[in-house]
C-alpha positions in Angstrom: 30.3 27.7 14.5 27.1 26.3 13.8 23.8 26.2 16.2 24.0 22.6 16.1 28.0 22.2 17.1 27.1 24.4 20.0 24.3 22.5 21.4 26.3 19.6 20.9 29.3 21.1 22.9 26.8 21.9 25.7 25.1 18.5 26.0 28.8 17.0 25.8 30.3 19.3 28.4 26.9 18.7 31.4 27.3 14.5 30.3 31.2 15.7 31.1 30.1 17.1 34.1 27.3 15.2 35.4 29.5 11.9 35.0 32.7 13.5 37.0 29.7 14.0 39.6 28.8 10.5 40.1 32.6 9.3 40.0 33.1 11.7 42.9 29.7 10.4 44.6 31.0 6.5 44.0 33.9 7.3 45.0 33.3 8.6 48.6 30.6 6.4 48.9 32.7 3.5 48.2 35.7 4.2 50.7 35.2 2.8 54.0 35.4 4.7 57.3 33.8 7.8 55.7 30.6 9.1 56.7 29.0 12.1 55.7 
């Protein structure tokens, strides 16, 4: 395993992360009758 496959991993796996994130923001924000 290389430096560089690692980073790469990481990057891919907080974009992974941050993007589930906003789906669940959207998501809630989106359905009606909900408020936080």
């Amino acid at each position: 395993m290389t430096q560089n496959a690692s980073t790469i991993r990481t990057l891919l796996r907080a974009v992974r992360a941050e993007a589930a994130t906003m789906a669940a923001a959207r998501h809630r924000f989106l359905r009606p009758g909900t408020r936080p």
